[in-house]
C-alpha positions as CSV (number, residue, x, y, z in Angstrom):
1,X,7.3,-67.9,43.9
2,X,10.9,-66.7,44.2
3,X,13.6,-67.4,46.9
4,X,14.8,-64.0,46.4
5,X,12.7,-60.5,45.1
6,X,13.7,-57.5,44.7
7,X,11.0,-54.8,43.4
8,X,11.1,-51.0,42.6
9,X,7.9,-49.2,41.3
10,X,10.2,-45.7,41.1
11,X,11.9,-44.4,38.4
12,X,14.8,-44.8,38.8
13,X,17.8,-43.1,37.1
14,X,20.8,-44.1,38.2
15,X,23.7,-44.5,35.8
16,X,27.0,-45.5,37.9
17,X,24.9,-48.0,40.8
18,X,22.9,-50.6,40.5
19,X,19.3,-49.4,41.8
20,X,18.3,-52.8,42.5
21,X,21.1,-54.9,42.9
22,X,24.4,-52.8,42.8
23,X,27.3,-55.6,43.1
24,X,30.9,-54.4,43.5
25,X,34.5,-55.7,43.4
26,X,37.5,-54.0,43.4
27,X,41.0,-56.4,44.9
28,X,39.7,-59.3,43.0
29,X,41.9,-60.3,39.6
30,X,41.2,-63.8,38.7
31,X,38.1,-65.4,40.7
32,X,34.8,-65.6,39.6
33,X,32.5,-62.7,41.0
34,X,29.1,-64.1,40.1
35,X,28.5,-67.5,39.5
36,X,25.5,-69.3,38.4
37,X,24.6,-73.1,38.3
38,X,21.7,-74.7,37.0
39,X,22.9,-78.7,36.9
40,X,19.4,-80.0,36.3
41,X,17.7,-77.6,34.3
42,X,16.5,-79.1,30.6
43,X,13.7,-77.2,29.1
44,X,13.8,-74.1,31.0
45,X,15.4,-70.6,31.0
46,X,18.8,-69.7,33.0
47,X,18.7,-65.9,33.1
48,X,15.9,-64.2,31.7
49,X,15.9,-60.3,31.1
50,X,13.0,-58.2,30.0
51,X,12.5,-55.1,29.0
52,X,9.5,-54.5,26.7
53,X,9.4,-50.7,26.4
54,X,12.7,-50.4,25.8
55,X,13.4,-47.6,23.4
56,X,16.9,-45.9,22.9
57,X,18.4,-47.6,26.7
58,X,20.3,-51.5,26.5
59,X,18.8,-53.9,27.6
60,X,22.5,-55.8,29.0
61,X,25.4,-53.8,29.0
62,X,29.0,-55.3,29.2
63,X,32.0,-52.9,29.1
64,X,35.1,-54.3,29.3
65,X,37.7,-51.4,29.3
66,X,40.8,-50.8,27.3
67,X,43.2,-53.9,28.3
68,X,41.7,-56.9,27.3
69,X,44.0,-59.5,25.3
70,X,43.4,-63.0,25.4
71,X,39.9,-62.6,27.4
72,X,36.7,-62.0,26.4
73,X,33.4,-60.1,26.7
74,X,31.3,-63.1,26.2
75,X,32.4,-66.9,26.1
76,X,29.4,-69.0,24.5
77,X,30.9,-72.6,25.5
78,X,29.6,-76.3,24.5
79,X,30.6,-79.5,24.0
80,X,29.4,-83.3,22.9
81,X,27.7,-84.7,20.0
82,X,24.0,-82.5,20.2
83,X,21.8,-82.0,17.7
84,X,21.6,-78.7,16.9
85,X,17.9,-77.5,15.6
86,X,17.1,-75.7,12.7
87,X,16.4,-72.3,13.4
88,X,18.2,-72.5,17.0
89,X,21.5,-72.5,17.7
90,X,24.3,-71.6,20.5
91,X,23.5,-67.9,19.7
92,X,20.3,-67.0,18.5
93,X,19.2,-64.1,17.7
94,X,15.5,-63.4,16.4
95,X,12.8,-60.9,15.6
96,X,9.2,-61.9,14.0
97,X,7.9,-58.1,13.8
98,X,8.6,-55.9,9.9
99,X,11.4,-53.3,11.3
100,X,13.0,-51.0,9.3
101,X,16.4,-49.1,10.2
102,X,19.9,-49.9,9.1
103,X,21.2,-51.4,12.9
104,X,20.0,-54.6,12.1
105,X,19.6,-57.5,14.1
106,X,23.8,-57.4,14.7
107,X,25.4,-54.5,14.3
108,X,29.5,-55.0,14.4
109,X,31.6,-52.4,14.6
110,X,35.2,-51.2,14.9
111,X,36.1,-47.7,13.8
112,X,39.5,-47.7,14.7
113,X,41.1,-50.8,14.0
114,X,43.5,-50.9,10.8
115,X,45.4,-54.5,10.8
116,X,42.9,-56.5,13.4
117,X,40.0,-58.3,12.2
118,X,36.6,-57.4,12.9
119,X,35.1,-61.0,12.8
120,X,36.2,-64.6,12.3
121,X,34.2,-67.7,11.5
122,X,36.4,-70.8,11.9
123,X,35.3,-74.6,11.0
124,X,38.5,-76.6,10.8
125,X,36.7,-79.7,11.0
126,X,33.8,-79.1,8.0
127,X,33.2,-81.7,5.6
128,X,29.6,-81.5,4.5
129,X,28.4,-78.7,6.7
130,X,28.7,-74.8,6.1
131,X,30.6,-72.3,7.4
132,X,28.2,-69.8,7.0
133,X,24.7,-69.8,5.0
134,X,23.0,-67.3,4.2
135,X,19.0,-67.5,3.4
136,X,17.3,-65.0,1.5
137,X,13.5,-64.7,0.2
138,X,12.3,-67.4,-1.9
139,X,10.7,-65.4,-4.1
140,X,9.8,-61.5,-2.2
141,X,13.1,-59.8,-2.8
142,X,13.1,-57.2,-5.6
143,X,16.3,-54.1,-5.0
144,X,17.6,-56.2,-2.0
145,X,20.9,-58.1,-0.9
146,X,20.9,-61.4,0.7
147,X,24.9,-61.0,0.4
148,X,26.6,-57.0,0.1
149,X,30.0,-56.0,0.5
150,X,30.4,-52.2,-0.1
151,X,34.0,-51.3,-1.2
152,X,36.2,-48.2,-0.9
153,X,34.6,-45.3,-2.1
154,X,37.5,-43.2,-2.5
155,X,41.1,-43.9,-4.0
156,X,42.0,-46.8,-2.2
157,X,45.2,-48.1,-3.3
158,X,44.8,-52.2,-2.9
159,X,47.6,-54.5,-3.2
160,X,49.0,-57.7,-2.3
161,X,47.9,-61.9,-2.7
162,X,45.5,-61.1,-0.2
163,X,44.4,-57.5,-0.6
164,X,41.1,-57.2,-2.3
165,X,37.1,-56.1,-1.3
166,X,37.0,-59.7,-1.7
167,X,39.6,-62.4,-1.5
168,X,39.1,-66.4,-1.8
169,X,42.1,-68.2,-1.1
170,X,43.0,-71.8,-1.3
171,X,46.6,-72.8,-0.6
172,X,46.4,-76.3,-0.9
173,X,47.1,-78.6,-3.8
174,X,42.8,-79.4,-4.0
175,X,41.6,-81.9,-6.6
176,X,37.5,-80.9,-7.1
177,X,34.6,-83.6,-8.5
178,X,30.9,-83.1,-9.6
179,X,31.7,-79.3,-11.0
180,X,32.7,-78.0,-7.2
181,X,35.3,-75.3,-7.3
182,X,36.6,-72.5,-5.7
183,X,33.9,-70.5,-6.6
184,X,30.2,-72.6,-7.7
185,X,27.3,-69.9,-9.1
186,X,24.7,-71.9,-9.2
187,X,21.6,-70.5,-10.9
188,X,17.8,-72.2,-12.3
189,X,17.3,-68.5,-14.0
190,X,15.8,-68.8,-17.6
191,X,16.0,-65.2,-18.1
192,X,17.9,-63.2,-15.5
193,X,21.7,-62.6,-15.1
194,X,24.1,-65.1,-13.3
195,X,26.7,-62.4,-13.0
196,X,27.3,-58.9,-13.8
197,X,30.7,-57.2,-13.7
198,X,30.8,-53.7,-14.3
C-alpha cells in the first residue's frame, strides 16, 4: 500500500506542467524545495523511477540554466569507512542486454567549452587503489577499444608542457621500485604487439 497515490491512465502530453505532480517555486533562493528522508532504510530503494517503454523521451530530466558556478546538478555525497562492492558503487550504472549505438551507457558532452574541463577524477589520498580501471573482454574482443582517445583530425597546432592528445605529468621528485614507472605496459603476449607507433 502507499500513503500517497497518484494515477493517470491518459496520455498525457504535457511538456511545461507536471501532469501528475506539477511542484512550483518561484521567491525561494537558498532553501530546500523538496526534501526526502529515509533514516532507517538499509536494504531498500529511496526513489524508484520506471519507465520501461521508454524510447526517444528521459526518463529524469534536470536542467539547470545558464548561471550555475559553484553548484551542482547532482551531489552524490558519502562518508565513513564502507565497503564498497564489486560491481556497485556510489554511481552505478548498468545494462545486461547486447545494444548497439554509439551513446553508450554515459554519454558526456560539451560542445562549447574551450579552456574548461569536461571531466575530472580526483584521488588525493590513493595508495594501492585506482583512480580509474578499465575492464575489457578476457578474451572476445577482436577490432575493439577497451581504451580510445581520437585526436584532431585537422591541423591542430599543439603546444606547450601540457598540450598533447595525451599528457602524463609527474611534478614530483618520485623514486619508483619493482619496474613501476610513469608509464608500465604490461603484456603475457607471445606473439602480438605491445605497442605500435605509427
Amino acid at each position: 500500500g502507499s500513503l500517497v497515490r497518484l494515477t493517470s491512465t491518459a496520455a498525457d502530453t504535457a511538456t511545461t506542467s507536471g501532469s501528475l505532480l506539477d511542484l512550483s517555486s518561484t521567491a525561494s533562493t537558498a532553501g530546500t524545495q523538496f526534501l526526502q528522508t529515509y533514516s532507517g532504510l538499509t536494504t531498500g530503494i529511496g526513489q524508484s523511477i520506471v519507465t520501461a517503454n521508454l524510447t526517444t523521451g528521459d526518463a529524469l530530466n534536470i536542467n539547470v540554466g545558464s548561471l550555475v558556478t559553484s553548484g551542482s546538478a547532482i551531489t552524490v555525497d558519502a562518508a565513513g569507512t564502507s565497503a564498497i562492492s564489486g560491481g556497485n558503487g556510489l554511481v552505478h550504472v548498468t545494462h545486461t542486454g547486447d545494444y548497439t549505438g554509439t551513446g553508450g551507457l554515459m554519454h558526456l558532452e560539451a560542445t562549447g567549452t574551450t579552456t574548461g574541463r569536461v571531466a575530472t577524477i580526483t584521488g588525493g589520498a590513493l595508495t594501492t587503489g585506482n583512480g580509474l580501471q578499465i575492464n575489457g573482454s578476457a578474451t572476445s574482443l577482436t577490432s575493439g577499444n577497451v581504451l580510445k582517445v581520437n585526436g584532431p583530425t585537422g591541423a591542430a597546432a599543439l603546444s606547450g608542457a601540457t598540450g598533447g592528445v595525451v599528457n602524463l605529468t609527474a611534478s614530483g621528485a618520485y623514486t619508483s621500485a619493482n619496474n613501476a614507472g610513469l608509464l608500465n605496459l604490461t603484456s603475457g603476449t607471445v606473439a602480438g604487439s605491445v605497442a605500435v607507433i605509427s
